[in-house]
C-alpha positions as CSV (number, residue, x, y, z in Angstrom):
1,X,96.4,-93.0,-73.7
2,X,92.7,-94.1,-74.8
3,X,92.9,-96.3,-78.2
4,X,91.2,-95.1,-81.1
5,X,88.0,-97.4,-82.0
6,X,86.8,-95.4,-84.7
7,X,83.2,-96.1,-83.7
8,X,81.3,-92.8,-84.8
9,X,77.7,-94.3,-83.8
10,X,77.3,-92.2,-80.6
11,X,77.0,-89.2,-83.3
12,X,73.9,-90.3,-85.3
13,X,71.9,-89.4,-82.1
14,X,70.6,-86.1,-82.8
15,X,70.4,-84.4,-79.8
16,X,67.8,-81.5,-80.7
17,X,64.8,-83.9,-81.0
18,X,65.7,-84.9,-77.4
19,X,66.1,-81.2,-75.9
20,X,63.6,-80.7,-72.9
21,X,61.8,-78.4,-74.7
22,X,60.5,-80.7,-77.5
23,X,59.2,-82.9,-74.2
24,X,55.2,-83.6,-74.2
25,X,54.1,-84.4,-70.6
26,X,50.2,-85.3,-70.7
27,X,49.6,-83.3,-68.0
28,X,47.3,-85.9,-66.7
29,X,47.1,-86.3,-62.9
30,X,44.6,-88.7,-61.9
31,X,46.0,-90.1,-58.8
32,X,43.7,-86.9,-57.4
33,X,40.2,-88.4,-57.3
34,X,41.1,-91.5,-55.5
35,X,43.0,-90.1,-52.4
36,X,39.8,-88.4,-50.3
37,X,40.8,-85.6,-47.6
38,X,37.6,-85.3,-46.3
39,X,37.2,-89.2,-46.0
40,X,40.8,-89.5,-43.7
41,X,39.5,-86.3,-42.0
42,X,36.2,-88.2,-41.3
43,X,37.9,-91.1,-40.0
44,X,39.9,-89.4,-37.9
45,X,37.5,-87.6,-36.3
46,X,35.6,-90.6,-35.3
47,X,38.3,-92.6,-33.6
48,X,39.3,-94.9,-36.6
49,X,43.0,-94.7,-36.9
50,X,44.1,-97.5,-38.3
51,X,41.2,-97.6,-40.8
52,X,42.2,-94.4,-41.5
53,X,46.4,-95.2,-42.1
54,X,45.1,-98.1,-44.4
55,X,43.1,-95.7,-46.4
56,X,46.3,-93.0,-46.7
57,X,48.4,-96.2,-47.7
58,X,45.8,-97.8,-50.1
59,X,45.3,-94.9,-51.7
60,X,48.2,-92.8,-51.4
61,X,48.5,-90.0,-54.1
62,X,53.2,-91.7,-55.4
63,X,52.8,-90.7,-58.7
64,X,50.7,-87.7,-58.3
65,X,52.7,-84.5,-59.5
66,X,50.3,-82.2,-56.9
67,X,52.5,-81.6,-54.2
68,X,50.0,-80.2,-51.9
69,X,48.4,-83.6,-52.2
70,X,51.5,-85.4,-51.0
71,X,52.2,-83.3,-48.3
72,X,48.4,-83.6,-47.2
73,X,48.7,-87.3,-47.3
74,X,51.8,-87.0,-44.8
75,X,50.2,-84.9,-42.6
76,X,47.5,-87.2,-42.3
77,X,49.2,-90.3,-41.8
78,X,51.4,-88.6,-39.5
79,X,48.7,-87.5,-37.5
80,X,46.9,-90.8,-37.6
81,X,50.5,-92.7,-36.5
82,X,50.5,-90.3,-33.7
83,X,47.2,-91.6,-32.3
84,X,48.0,-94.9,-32.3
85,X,49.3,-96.5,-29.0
86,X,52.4,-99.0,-29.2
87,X,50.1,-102.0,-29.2
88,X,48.3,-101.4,-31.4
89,X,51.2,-100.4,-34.0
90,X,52.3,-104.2,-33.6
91,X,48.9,-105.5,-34.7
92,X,48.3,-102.9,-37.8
93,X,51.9,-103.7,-38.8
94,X,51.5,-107.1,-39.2
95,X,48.7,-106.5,-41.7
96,X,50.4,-105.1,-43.9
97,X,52.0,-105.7,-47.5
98,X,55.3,-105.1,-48.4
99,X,54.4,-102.5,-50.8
100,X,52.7,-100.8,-48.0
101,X,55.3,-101.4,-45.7
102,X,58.0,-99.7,-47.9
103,X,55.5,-97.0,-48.3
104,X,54.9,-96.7,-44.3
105,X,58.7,-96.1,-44.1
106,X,59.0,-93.0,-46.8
107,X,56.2,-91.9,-44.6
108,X,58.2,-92.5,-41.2
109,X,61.1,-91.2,-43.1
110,X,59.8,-87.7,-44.3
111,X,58.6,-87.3,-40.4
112,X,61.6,-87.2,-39.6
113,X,62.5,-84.1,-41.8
114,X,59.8,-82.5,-40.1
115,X,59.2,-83.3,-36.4
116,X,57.1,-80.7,-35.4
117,X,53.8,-83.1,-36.9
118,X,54.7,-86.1,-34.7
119,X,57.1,-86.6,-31.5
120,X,60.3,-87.8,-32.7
121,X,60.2,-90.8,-30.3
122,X,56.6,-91.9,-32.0
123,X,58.7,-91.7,-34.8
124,X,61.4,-94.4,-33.4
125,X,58.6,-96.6,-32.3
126,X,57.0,-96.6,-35.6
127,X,60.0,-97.1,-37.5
128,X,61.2,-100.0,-34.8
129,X,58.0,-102.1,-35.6
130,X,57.9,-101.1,-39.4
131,X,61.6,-102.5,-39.8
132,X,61.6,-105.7,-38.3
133,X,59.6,-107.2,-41.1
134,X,61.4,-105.5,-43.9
135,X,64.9,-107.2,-42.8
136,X,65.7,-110.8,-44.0
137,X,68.4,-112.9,-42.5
């Protein structure tokens, strides 16, 4: 049987100022004008595809609430990871931050919920090279 504290604090919270309703979001999504379509798009076009995966990573739309922009931005750094040959995957990886690693992976990762972007085993490959530098012994 629980004891009795007779601690009443968790009752001064008053729970209607806290209802979702009452919630301002600002609305604000900025993360828009710095992730460029037409600027991947161009890159791709001409060959440049690890430019243009640096580009998606640099400036890849997290906290952007626009979820056609996400799924744009996964389309295109799918399609740029496809292009890439397996040596070249070594050298781009190495590059990389961490941040941009971890980012790389969610990318990998979301592929994998939908294959029909990117060959499953391009998938493995990228996701081979991407988590060697991620584990630490």
């Amino acid at each position: 049987m629980a004891v009795n504290t007779g601690d009443t604090r968790f009752r001064k919270l008053d729970v209607d100022n806290v209802a979702e309703t009452n919630f301002q979001d600002d609305g604000t999504d900025d993360f828009s004008s710095s992730f460029n379509e037409r600027d991947v798009e161009n890159l791709l076009n001409s060959g440049k595809n690890t430019e243009a995966l640096s580009y998606i990573l640099q400036n890849a739309p997290i906290g952007s609430k626009n979820q056609a922009l996400k799924d744009a931005a996964l389309a295109l750094a799918l399609r740029s990871m496809s292009n890439l040959k397996s040596a070249q995957i070594d050298e781009f990886v190495g590059g990389l931050k961490q941040e941009q690693l971890d980012l790389l992976m969610k990318y990998i990762y979301r592929g994998f919920q939908s294959p029909k972007d990117i060959a499953p085993a391009a998938l493995l490959a990228w996701h081979e090279k991407v988590s060697l530098p991620l584990i630490s012994f």
